[in-house]
C-alpha positions in Angstrom: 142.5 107.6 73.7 139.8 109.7 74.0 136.0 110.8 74.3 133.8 111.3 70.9 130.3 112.9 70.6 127.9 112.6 68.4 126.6 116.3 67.3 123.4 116.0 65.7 122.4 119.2 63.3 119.3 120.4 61.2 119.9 122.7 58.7 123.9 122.8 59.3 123.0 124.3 63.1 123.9 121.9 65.8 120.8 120.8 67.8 120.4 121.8 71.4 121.6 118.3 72.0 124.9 118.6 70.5 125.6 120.8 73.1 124.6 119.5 75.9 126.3 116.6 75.2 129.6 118.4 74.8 129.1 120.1 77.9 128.6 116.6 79.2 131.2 115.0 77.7 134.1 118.2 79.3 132.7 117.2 82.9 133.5 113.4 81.9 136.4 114.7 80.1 138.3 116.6 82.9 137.7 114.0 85.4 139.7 111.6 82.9 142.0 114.0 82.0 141.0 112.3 78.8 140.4 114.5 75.0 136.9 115.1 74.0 136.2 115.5 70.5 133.8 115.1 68.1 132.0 114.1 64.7 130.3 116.8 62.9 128.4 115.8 59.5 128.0 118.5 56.9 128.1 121.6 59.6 129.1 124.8 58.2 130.7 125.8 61.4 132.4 123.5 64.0 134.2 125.3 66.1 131.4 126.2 67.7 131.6 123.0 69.6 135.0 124.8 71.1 132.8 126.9 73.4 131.4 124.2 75.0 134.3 121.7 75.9 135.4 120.3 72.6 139.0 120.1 72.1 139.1 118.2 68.3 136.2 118.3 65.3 136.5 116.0 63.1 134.1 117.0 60.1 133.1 114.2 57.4 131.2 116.3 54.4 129.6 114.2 51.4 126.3 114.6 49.9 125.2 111.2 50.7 125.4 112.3 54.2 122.8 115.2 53.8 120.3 113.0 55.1 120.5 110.5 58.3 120.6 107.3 57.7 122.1 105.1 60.0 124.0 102.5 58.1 126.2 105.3 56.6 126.2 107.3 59.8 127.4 104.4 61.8 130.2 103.4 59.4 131.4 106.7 59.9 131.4 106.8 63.7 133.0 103.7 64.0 135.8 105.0 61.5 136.8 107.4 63.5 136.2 105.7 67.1 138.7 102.8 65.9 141.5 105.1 64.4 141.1 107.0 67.5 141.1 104.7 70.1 137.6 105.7 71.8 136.5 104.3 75.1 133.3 106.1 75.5 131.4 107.5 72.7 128.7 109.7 74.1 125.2 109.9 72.0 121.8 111.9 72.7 118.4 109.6 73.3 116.5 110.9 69.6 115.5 108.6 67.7 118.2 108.8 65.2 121.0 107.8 67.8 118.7 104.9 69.3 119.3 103.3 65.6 122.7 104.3 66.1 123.5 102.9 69.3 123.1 98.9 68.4 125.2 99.5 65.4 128.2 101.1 66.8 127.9 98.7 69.9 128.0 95.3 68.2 131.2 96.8 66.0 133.2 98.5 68.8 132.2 95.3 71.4 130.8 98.1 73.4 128.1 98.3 76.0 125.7 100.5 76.0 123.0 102.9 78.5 120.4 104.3 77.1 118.5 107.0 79.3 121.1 108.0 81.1 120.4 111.2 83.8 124.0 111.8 85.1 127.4 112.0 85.5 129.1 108.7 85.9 129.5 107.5 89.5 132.4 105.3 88.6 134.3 105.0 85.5 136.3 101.5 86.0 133.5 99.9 85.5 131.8 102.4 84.3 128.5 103.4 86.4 125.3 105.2 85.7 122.0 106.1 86.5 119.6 105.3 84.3 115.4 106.4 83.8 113.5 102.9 83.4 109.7 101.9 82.9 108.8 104.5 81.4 110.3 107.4 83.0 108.7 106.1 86.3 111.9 105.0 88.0 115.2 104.8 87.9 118.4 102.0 88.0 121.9 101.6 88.1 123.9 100.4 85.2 126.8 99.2 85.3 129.2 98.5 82.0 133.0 96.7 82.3 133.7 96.9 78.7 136.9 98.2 77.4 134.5 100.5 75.2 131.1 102.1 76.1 128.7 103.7 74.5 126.3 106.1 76.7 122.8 107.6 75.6 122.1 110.4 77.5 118.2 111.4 78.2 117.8 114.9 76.7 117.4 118.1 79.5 119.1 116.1 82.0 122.5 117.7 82.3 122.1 121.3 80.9 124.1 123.1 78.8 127.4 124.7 79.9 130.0 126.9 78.6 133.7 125.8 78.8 135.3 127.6 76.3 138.9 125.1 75.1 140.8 125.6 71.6 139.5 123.6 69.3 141.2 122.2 66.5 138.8 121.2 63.5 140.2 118.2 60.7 138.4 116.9 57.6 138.0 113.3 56.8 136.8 111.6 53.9 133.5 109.8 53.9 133.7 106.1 54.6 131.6 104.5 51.9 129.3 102.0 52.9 127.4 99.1 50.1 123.9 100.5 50.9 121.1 101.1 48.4 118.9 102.7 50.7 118.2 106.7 49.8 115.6 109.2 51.5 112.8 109.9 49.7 111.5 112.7 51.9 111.9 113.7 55.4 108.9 115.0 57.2 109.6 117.8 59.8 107.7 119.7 62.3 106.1 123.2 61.5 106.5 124.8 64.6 109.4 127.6 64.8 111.2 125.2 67.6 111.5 121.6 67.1 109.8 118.9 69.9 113.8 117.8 70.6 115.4 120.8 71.6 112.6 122.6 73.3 112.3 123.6 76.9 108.8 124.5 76.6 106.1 122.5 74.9 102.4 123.3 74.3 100.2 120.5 72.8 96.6 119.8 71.6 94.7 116.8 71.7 90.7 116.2 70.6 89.4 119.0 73.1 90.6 121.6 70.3 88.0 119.8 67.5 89.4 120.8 64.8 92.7 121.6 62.9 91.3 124.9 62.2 91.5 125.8 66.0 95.1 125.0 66.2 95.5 128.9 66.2 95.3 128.2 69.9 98.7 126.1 70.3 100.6 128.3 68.0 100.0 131.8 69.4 100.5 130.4 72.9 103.7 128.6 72.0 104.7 131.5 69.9 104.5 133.7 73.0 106.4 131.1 75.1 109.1 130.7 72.6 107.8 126.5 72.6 107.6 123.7 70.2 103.6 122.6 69.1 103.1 119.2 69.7 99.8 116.9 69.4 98.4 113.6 70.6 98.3 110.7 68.4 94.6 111.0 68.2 95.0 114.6 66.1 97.9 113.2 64.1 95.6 110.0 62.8 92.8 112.2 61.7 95.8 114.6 59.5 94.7 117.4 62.0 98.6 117.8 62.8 101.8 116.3 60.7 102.7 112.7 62.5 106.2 114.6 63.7 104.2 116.6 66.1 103.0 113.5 67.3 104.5 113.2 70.9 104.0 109.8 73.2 105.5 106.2 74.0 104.3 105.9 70.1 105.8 109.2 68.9 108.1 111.2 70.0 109.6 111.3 73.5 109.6 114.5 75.3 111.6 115.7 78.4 111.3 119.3 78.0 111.2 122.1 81.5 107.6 122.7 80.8 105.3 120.7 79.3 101.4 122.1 78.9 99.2 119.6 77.5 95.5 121.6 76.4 92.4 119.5 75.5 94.4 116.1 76.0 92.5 113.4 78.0 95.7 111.8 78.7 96.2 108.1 77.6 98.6 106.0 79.3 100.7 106.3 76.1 100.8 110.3 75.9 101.7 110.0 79.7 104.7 107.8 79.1 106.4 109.4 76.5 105.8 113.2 78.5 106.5 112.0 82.0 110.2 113.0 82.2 109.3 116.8 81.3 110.0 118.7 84.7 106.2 120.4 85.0 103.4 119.0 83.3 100.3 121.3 83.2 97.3 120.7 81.8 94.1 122.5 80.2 91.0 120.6 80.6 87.4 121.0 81.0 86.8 117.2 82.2 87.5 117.3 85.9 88.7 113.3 85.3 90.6 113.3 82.7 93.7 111.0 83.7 96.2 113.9 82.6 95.2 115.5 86.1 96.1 112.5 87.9 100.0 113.2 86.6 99.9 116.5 86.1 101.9 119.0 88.7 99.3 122.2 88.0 95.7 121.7 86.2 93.5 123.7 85.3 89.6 122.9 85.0 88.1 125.3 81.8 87.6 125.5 78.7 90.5 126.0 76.2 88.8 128.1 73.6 88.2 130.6 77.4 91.5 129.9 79.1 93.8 129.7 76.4 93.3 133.1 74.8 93.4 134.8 78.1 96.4 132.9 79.3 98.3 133.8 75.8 97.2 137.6 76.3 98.6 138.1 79.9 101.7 135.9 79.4 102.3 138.6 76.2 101.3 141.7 78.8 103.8 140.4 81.4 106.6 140.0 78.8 106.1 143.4 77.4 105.9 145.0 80.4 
């Protein structure tokens, strides 16, 4: 019996995720007195995981696992959760474990939480809070199957060092009768991707043009952030559609979130609204980002923005 995590990784790096949820899963872990280990796909290095909890790797390498996809993923996952004897498999709330999730819960009979913001507060059943409508409020869930799966919402728990021995094994890919192949995979241009960021600086229409984008990069640059745009941008090709954050892109609950020359749609709002501190960058004194936003300020972003990037660079180089 055990714990397994899901460690997600780009590039054969784990993602920030990966860690927090090891560092999530040792607190579960040591109240259990239960082994946490973990799934690693294609990761050059492991036993990283051991500084953050992890007790057992389990790496599965094959070339048809270069790319996520979550047929083949899931078979995987489920491998090693039944020849393991799992009870709680512990995911991340990207978008590639939200395909995961139904999959691995229908064939382990397991329930699942999606969202979830903390430690359990029981574990027979198993209790959690949970963000709902929206990031707008929040609930208690409560699961009393033998298995359960839980999703937790990115930035909630931190990452936490915890150094354990870690002992790494390889397994052979379980094959899976699937057809489907990735053509291409489309990825963010920024230095930091939108998942793993604490910081993110976006851009809506108030920038006009792709060629002002300078903006968002040198700022985000400076802060060591992700770039990120509203969906607006992304339709007219100003920015790639992975930079597209929202309730119709990509979810973000980063520390600091500055949104410049976004109006802010009740969509944009929904899919920001768990980041920590929004800020925002607007000359309309009614744009509805103010409304939601915990600092504003009322200017013009081709004025404020330069002079924001050159004293944030002054102060860090002083």
């Amino acid at each position: 019996m055990g714990i397994l995590i899901y460690t997600e990784s780009e590039n054969r790096k784990f993602k920030k995720s990966a860690l927090e949820l090891a560092s999530y899963g040792r607190a579960i872990a040591d109240q259990l007195g239960l082994e946490l280990m973990a799934v690693s796909f294609n990761h050059s290095d492991p036993q990283t995981l051991g500084t953050y909890g992890v007790e057992r790797v389990i790496q599965i390498s094959h070339p048809s696992l270069e790319n996520f996809t979550a047929q083949q993923y899931s078979a995987n996952l489920i491998s090693v959760a039944q020849e393991n004897g799992v009870k709680l498999v512990l995911l991340s709330s990207s978008a590639n474990a939200k395909y995961l999730a139904p999959l691995l819960a229908v064939s382990l009979s397991a329930g699942y939480a999606s969202n979830v913001v903390g430690l359990p507060k029981s574990l027979q059943p198993l209790t959690v809070k949970r963000s709902c409508f929206t990031n707008k409020a929040f609930n208690t869930c409560v699961l009393d199957s033998e298995v359960n799966i839980i999703g937790l919402s990115n930035n909630s728990f931190g990452i936490s060092e915890n150094p354990k021995e870690i002992s790494a094994e390889d397994k052979s890919a379980t094959p899976t009768a699937t057809n489907l192949e990735v053509e291409k995979v489309e990825k963010a241009s920024g230095q930091v991707s939108i998942a793993d960021a604490d910081i993110v600086v976006s851009g809506g229409r108030g920038l006009k043009g792709p060629e002002n984008w300078y903006l968002i990069e040198d700022l985000a640059t400076t802060l060591g952030a992700a770039t990120a745009c509203s969906k607006p941008v992304s339709d007219m090709g100003w920015r790639p559609h992975s930079e597209h954050v929202g309730q119709t892109g990509k979810p973000v609950a980063s520390n600091l979130y500055i949104a410049i020359g976004v109006s802010g749609a009740i969509q944009h709002l929904a899919g920001i609204n768990s980041s920590k501190v929004k800020v925002v960058i607007n000359n309309d004194p009614e744009a509805p980002f103010f409304k939601a936003a915990d600092y504003g300020v009322v200017g013009d972003a081709f004025e404020v923005v330069p002079e924001l990037t050159e004293k944030l660079k002054a102060y860090k180089n002083s």
